[in-house]
C-alpha positions in Angstrom: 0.0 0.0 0.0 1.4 3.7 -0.8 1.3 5.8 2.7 1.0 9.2 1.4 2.2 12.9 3.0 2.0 16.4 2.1 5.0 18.9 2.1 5.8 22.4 1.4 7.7 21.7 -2.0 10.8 23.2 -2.9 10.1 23.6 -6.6 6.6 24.9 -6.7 4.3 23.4 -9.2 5.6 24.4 -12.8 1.7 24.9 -13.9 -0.2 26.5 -11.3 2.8 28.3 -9.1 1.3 26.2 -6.2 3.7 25.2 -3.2 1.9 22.6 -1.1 1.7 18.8 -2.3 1.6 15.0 -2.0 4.6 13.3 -1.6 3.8 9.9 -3.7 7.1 8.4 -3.8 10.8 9.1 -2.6 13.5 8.3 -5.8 17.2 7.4 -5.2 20.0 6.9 -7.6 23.6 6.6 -8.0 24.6 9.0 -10.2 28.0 9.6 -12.4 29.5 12.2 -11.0 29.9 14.3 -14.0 26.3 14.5 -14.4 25.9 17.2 -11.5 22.3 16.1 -11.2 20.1 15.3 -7.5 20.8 12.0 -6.7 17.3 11.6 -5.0 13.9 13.5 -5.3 10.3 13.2 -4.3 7.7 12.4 -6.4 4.7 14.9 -5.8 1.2 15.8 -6.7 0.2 19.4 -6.8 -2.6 19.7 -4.4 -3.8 22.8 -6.9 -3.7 21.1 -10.3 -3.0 17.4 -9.9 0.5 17.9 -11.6 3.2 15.1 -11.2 6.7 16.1 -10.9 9.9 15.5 -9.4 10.3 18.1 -6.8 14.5 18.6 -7.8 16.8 20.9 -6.4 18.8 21.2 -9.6 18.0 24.4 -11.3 17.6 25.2 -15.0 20.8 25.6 -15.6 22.0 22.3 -14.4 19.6 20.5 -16.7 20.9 22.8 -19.7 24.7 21.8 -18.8 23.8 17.8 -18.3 22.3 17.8 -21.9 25.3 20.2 -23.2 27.7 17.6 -22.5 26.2 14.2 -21.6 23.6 13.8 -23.9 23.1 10.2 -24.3 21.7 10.6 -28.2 25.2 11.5 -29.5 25.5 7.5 -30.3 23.7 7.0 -32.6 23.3 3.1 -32.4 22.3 3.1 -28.8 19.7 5.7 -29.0 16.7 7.2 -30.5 16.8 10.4 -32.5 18.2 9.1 -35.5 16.4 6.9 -38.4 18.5 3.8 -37.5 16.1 1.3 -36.7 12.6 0.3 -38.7 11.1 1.2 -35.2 12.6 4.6 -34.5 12.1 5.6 -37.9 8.4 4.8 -38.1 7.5 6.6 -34.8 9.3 9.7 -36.5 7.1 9.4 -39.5 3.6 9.1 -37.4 5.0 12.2 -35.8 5.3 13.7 -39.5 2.2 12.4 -40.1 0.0 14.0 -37.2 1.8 17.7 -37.7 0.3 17.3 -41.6 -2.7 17.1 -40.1 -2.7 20.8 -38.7 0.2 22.2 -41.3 -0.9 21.9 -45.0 1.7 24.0 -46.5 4.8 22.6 -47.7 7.2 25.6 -47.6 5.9 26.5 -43.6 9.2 27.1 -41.3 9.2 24.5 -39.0 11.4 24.5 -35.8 12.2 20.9 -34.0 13.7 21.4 -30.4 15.6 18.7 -29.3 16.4 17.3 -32.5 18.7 14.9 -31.2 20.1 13.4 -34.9 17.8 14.4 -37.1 15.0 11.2 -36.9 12.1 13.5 -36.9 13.4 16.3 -39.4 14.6 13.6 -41.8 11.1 11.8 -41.6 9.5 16.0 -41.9 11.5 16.2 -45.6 10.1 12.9 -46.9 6.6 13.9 -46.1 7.2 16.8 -48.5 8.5 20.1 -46.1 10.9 22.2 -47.3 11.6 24.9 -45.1 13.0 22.9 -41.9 15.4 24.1 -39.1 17.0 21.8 -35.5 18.3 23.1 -32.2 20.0 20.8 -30.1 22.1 21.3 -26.9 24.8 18.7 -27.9 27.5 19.8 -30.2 28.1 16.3 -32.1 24.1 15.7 -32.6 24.2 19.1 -34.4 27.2 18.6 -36.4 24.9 15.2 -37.2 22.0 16.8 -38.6 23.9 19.7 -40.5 25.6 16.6 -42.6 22.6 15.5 -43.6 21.7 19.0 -45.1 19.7 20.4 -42.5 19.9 23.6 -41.4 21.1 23.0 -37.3 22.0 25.3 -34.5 23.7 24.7 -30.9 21.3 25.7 -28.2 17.7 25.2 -26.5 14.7 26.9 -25.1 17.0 29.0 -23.1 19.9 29.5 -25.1 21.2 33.1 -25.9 21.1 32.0 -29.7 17.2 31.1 -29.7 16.2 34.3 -27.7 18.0 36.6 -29.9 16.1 35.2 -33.1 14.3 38.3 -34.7 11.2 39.0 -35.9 11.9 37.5 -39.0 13.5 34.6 -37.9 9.6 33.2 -36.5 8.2 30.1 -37.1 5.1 28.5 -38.3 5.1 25.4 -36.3 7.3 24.5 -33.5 7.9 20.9 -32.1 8.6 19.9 -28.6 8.8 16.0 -29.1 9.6 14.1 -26.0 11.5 17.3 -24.4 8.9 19.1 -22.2 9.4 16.3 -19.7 12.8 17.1 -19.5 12.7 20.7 -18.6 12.6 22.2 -15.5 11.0 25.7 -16.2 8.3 24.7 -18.4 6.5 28.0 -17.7 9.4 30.0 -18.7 9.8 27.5 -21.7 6.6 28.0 -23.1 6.7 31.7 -22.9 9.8 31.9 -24.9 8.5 29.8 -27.5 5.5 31.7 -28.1 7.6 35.0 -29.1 9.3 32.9 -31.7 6.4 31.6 -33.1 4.2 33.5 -35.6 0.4 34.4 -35.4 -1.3 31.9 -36.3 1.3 29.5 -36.0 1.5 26.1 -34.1 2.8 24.1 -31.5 3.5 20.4 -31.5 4.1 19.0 -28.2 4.6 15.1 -28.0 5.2 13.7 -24.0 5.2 10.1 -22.0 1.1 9.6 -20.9 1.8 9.4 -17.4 -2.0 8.3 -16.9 -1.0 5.2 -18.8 2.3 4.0 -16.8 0.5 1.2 -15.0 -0.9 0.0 -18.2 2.8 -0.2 -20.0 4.4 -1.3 -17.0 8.3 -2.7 -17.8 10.6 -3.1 -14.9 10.2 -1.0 -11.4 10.1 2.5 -11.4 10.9 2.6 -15.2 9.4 6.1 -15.6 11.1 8.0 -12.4 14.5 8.5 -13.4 16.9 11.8 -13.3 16.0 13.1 -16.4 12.5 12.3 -17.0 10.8 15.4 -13.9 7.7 15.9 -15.6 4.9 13.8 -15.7 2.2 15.0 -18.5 -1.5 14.0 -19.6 -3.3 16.0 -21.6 -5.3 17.6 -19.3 -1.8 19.0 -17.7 -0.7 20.2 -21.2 -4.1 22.2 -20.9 -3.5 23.8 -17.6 -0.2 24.8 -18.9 -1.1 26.3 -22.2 -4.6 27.7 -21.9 -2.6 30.3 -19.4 -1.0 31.9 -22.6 -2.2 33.1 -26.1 -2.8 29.6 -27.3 -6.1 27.9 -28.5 -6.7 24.0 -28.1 -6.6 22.2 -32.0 -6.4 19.2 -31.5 -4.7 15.6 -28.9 -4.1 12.3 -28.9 -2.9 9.2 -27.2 -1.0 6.8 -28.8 2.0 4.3 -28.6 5.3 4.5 -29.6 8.4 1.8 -29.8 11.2 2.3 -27.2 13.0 -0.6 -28.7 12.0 -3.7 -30.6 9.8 -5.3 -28.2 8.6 -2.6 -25.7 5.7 -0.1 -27.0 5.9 3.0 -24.9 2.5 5.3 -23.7 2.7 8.7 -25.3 0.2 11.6 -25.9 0.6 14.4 -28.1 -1.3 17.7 -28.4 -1.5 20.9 -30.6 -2.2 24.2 -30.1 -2.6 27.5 -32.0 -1.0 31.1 -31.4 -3.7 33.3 -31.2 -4.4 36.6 -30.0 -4.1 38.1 -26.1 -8.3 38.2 -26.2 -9.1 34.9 -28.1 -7.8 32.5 -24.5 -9.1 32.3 -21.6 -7.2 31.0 -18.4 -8.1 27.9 -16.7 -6.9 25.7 -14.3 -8.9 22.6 -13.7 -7.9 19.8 -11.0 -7.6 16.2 -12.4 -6.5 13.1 -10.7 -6.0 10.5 -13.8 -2.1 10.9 -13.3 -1.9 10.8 -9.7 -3.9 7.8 -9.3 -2.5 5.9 -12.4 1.0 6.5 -10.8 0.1 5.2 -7.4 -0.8 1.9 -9.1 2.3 2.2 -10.6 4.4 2.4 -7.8 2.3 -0.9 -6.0 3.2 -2.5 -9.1 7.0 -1.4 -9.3 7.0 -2.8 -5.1 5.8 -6.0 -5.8 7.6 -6.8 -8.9 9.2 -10.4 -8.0 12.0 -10.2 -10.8 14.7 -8.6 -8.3 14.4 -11.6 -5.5 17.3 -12.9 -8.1 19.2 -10.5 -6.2 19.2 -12.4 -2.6 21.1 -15.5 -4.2 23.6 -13.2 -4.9 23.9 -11.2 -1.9 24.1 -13.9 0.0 26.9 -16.2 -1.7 28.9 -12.9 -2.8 29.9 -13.8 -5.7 31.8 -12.0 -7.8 29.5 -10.5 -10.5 29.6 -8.1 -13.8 26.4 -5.9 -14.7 25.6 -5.1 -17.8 23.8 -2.4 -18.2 24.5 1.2 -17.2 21.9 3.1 -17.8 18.8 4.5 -15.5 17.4 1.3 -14.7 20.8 0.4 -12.8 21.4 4.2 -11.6 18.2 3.4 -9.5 18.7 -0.5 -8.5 22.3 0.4 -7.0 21.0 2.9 -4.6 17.5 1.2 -3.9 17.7 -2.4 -3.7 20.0 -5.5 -3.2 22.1 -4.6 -6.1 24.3 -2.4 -4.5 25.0 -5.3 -1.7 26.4 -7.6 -4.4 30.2 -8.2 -5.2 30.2 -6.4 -8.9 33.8 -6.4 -10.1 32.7 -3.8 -12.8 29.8 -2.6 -15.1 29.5 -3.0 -18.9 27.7 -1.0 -21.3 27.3 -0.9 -25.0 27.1 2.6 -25.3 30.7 4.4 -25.5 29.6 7.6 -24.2 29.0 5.9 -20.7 32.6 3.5 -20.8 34.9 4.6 -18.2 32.5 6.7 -16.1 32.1 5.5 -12.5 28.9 4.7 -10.5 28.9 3.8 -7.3 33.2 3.4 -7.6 32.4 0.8 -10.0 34.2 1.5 -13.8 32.1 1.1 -16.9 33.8 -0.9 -19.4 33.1 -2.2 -22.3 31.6 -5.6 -23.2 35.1 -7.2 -24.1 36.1 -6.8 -20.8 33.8 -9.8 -20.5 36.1 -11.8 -22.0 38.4 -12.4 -18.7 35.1 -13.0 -16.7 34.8 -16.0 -15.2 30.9 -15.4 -12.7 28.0 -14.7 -13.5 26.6 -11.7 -15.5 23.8 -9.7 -14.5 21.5 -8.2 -17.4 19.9 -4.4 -16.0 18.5 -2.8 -18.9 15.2 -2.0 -19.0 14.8 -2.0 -22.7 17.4 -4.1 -24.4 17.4 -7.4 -21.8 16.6 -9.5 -25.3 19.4 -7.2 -27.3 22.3 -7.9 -24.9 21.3 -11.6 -23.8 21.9 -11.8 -28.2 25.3 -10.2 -27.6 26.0 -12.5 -25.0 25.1 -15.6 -26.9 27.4 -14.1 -29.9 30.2 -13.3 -27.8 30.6 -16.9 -27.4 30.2 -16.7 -23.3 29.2 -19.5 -21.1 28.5 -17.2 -18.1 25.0 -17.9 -16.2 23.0 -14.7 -16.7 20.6 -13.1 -14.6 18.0 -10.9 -16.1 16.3 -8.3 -14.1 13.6 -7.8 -16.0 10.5 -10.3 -17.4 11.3 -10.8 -20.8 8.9 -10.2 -23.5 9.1 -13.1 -26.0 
């Protein structure tokens, strides 16, 4: 059962400005330390508006930094943002596909923020736009997306370059896909895109469904990680935008692929610039989030898969996890994982080799090759990926997966 409390919160609600709310879980993790980022938060509800958030004590700035220079979509084989799967590249075209809807000409300016690689921009020119433009914090992704012939810029909502954009410089649609849940001053955010975007124009914004979590439930506390401090529906997206000159077009649920086996709740709405007298203000109280997250923690506390852990514990032997991504940020700091006897951690990704969690090194998987115990599969996407690795890697290790695996 979730026990519940209020608190004063130290980052007020970034909808409503309201300060008092429900604390509906407490986060840990062990974080590298070059990521400068809380290493534990609560969860809360605003008590105003029903908004779920991590209540962090980073600040704007950090978050800026962290995805300046640890941006975990610079490889491009590891992550989303780039058209290198049949997966990632048909979610990118369903995006292209909803902003037709709303956008009928061809030669409209379009701004993506976040553009990571290039997925979505890519998948924008083969639906038939000409006139396309990506901002990205991290310098490689941008030096990505300018050789495929797009026009790219260093920066972010915040950034000196996208502030100082003229009058001319304004857009008719601008896209926030899966990046809203990553800021911190979303208020702020949303005002500085709406004096870069033209009368008239519109505004794409594409988030995780946090009233769905339960429903797409993968490994424990999947969705609560250091990155991810927003939790949207559509009826928060409302609360947020009906506040400024912006008229309600159109939203959506739908599902997306986070790798090749796991779909991935998302919800996407659009909204129209419009003049200071055409909106009205409204904040409206709904609790779909809250309670869908509650059921998601119950679920995340009962999840049997990490009693694997106890064995190991308890007959220390020397182990090796693979996996260094959220999922094991949060299992070394909250659960029998950081009581094993790991030797080291191995990860695919080469951004993340020889960073340290925990005092533990991150090496790469051929440093499997001298290991003789068992290996230890935390990944909370790519279990199926790396037990295929494994298998061609010719090693006879006994695996343990932490997660149930989808066949």
């Amino acid at each position: 059962m979730v026990i519940l409390t209020e608190k004063i919160i130290f980052r007020i609600c970034p909808i409503c400005l309201h300060n008092l709310g429900e604390v509906l879980h407490t986060q840990h993790f062990i974080i590298p330390i070059d990521y400068k980022l809380n290493e534990s938060y609560d969860l809360v509800c605003c008590k105003n508006c029903g908004f779920c958030y991590a209540d962090v004590k980073a600040s704007q700035n950090d978050y800026d930094v962290f995805y300046t220079e640890c941006s975990k979509y610079i490889d491009k084989k590891v992550s989303s943002g780039v058209n290198f799967t049949a997966w990632d590249k048909e979610r990118f075209k369903e995006v292209a596909r909803n902003i037709s809807g709303v956008l009928v000409k061809r030669k409209a300016k379009i701004l993506d923020i976040g553009c990571a690689n290039g997925g979505l921009l890519a998948a924008l020119k083969e639906a038939g736009y000409e006139n396309l433009v990506g901002i990205d914090p991290a310098h490689e992704c941008v030096s990505n997306v300018k050789k495929q012939g797009f026009e790219a810029y260093i920066g972010g909502i915040f950034s000196e370059f996208f502030l100082a954009l003229s009058e001319k410089e304004k857009f008719d649609c601008i896209i926030l896909s899966h990046v809203l849940e990553h800021v911190y001053d979303i208020r702020i955010a949303v005002k500085n895109i709406l004096t870069k975007l033209k009368m008239g124009g519109v505004l794409y914004i594409e988030v995780p469904d946090a009233s769905r979590y339960k429903d797409f439930y993968k490994v424990p506390y999947y969705y609560f990680d250091y990155e991810h401090i927003n939790h949207f529906d559509e009826h928060a997206l409302e609360n947020l935008l009906s506040q400024f000159s912006f008229k309600y077009l159109i939203s959506s649920k739908k599902e997306i692929s986070a790798s090749s086996t796991d779909s991935y709740p998302a919800v996407y709405v659009v909204y129209k610039k419009v003049s200071s007298q055409d909106y009205q203000r409204r904040i409206m109280f709904s609790p779909a989030v809250r309670d869908n997250i509650i059921k998601y923690i119950q679920l995340s506390r009962d999840d049997p898969v990490l009693n694997q852990l106890e064995k190991l514990v308890d007959s220390q032997e020397t182990i090796v996890v693979w996996g260094a991504g959220s999922y094991t940020t949060r299992l070394l700091s909250d659960t029998l994982l950081g009581k094993c006897n790991i030797a080291f951690l191995v990860d695919n990704d080469p951004n993340k080799q020889s960073l340290m969690l925990n005092k533990l090194e991150v090496c790469s998987p051929e440093r499997l090759k001298a290991h003789r115990g068992p290996i230890v599969i935390s990944s909370a996407l790519f279990s199926n990926e790396i037990l295929q690795d494994i298998k061609k890697m010719g090693l006879g290790n006994k695996v343990f997966v932490l997660r149930q695996l989808n066949s």
